[in-house]
N, C-alpha and C positions, 0 to 999 in steps of 0.2 A: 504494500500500500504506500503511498503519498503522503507527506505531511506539509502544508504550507508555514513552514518556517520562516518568511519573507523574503528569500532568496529569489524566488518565481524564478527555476531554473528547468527549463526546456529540454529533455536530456533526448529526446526524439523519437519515443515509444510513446503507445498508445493510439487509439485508432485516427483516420484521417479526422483534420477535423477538432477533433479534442483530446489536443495531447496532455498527459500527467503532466500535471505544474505543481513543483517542490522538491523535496528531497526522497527519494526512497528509503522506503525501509524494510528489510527484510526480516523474515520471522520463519520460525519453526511450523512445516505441517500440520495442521490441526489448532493450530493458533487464535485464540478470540481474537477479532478483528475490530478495531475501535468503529462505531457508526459513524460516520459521512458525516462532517459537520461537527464532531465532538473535540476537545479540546484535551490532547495528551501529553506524558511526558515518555520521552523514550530514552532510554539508556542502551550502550550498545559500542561496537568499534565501529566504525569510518571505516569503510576498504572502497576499493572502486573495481565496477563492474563491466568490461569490455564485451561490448556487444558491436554487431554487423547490422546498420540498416537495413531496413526492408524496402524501405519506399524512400521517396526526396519529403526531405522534412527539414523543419527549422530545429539547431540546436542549440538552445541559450543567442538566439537571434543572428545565426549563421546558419546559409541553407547548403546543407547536406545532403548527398547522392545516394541513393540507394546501391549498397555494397560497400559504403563508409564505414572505418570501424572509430567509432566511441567509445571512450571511457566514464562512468558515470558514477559516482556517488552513491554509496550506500551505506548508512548504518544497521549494522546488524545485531540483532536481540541474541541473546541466551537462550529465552526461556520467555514465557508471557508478565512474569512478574516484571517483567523489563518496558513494558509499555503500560503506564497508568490514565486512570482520567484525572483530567484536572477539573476541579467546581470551575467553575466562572465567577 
């Protein structure tokens, strides 16, 4: 999932149209999933993720060719105790 950090960073996944805007965050199979809209905390390492476009897409506002390779941002969880909600 996504988390809008304030970054709004464009990593060039997701479908045409409505790309993921934030930070990635990666979690364990079977993982609660924070609902759309909630307010979290996450804890985790930073690693970055090399992936191959699919399609021409805008990356952090440079347009990219499909068969480009990316490197993307991602913090990665433990365990679920690793993503909380935050109250508002």
């Amino acid at each position: 999932f996504y988390i809008a950090d304030g970054s709004r960073l464009l990593d060039g996944t997701g479908p045409m149209g409505n790309p993921h805007i934030g930070l990635r965050i990666s979690c364990k199979p079977g993982a609660a999933l924070p609902v759309v809209g909630s307010r979290v905390r996450v804890v985790g390492i930073r690693t970055v993720l090399k992936l191959t476009l699919d399609y021409d897409t805008y990356v952090n506002g440079t347009l990219r060719r499909a068969g480009d390779i990316v490197y993307v941002p991602v913090v990665t969880t433990r365990d679920g105790a690793d993503i909380a909600l935050v109250e508002m």
